[in-house]
BALOBA-1460 file (C-alpha; in Angstrom, 3 decimals):
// residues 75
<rec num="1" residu="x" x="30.335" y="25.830" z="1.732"/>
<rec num="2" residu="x" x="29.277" y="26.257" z="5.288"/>
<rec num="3" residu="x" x="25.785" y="27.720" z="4.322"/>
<rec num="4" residu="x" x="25.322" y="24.711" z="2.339"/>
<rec num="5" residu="x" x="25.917" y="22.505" z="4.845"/>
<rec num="6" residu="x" x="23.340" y="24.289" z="6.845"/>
<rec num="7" residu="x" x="20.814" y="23.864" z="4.321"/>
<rec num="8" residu="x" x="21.645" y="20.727" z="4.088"/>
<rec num="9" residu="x" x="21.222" y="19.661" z="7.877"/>
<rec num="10" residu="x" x="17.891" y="21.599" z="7.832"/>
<rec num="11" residu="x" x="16.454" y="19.869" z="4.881"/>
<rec num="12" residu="x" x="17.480" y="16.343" z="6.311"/>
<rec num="13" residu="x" x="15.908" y="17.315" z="10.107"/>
<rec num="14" residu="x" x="12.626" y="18.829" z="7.957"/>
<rec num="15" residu="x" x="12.322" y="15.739" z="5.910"/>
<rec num="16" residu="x" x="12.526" y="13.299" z="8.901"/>
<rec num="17" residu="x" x="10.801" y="15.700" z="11.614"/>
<rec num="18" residu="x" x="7.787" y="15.491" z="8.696"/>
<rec num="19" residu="x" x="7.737" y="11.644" z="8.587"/>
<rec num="20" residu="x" x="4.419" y="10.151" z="9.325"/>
<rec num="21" residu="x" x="3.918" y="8.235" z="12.594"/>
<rec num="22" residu="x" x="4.223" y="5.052" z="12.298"/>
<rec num="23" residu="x" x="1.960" y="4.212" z="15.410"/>
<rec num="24" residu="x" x="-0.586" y="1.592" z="15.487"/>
<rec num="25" residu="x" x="-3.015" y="1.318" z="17.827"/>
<rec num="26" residu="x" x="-6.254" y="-1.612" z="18.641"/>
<rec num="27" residu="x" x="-8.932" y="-2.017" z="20.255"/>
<rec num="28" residu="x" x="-10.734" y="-5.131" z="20.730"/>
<rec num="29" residu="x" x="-14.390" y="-4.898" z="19.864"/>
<rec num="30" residu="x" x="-17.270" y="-7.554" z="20.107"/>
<rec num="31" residu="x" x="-20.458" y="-8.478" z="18.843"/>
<rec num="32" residu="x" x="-23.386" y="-10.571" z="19.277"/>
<rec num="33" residu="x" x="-22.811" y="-12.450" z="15.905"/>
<rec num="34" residu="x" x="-18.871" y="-13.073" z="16.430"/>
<rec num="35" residu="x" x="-15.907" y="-13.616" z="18.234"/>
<rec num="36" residu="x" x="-13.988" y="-10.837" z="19.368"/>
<rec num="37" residu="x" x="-11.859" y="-9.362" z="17.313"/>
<rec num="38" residu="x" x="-9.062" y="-6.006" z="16.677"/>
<rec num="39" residu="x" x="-9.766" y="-3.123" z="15.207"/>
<rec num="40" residu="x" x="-6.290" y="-1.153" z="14.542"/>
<rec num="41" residu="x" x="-5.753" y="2.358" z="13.175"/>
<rec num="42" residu="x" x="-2.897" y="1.941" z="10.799"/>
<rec num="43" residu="x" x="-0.540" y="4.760" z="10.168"/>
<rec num="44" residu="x" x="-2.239" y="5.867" z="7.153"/>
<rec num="45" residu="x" x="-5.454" y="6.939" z="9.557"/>
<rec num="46" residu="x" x="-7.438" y="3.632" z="7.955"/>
<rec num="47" residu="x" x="-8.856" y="0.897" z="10.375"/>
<rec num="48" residu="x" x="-7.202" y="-2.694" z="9.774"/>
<rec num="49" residu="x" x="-8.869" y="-5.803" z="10.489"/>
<rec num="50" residu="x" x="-7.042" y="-8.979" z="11.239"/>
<rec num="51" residu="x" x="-4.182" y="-7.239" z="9.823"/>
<rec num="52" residu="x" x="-6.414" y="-6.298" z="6.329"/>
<rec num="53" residu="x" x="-6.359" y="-2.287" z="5.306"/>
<rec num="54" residu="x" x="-10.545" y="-1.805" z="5.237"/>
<rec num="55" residu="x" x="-9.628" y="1.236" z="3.076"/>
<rec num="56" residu="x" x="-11.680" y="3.088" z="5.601"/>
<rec num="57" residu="x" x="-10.994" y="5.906" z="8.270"/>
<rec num="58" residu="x" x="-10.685" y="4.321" z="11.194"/>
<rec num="59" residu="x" x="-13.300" y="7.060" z="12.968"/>
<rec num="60" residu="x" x="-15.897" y="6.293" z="10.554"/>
<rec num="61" residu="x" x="-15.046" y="2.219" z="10.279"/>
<rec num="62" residu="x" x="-15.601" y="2.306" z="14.155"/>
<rec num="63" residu="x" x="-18.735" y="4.454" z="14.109"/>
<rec num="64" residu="x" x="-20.439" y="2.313" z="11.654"/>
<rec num="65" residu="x" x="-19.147" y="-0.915" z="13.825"/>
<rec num="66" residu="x" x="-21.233" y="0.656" z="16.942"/>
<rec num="67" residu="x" x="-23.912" y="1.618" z="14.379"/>
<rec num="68" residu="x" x="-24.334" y="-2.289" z="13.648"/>
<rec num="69" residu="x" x="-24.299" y="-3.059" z="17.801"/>
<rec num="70" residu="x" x="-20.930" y="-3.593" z="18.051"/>
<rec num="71" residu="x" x="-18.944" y="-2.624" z="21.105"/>
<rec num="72" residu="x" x="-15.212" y="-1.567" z="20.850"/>
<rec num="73" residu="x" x="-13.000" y="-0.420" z="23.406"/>
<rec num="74" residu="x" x="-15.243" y="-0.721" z="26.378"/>
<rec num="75" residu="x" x="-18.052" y="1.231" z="24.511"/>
């Protein structure tokens, strides 16, 4: 009984110790052609826009924004 209970507690601090951050993070980038606007990376590792999932890693959303003259985050 008491080894089970063990498992038990390890299994529930493994499952939650394992969770995926939930951090978001922005940066405000700006163009020539528009307004500013936020670039987020959502928990998932994909940039958002305006709230929207691009379906894109953020790394390679923002590297093709600075591609197109963009600047982001004081770049």
């Amino acid at each position: 009984m008491k080894k089970s209970r063990i498992v038990a507690c390890l299994v529930f601090i493994s499952f939650f110790s394992c969770k995926e951050d939930d951090t978001v993070t922005c940066t405000t980038c700006s163009a020539p052609e528009t307004l500013d606007f936020n670039v987020c990376r959502e928990s998932n590792g994909n940039a958002s826009v305006n709230g929207e999932d691009t379906g894109t890693d953020y790394e390679i959303y923002l590297e093709g924004l600075q591609a197109a003259g963009a600047s982001c985050g004081g770049n």
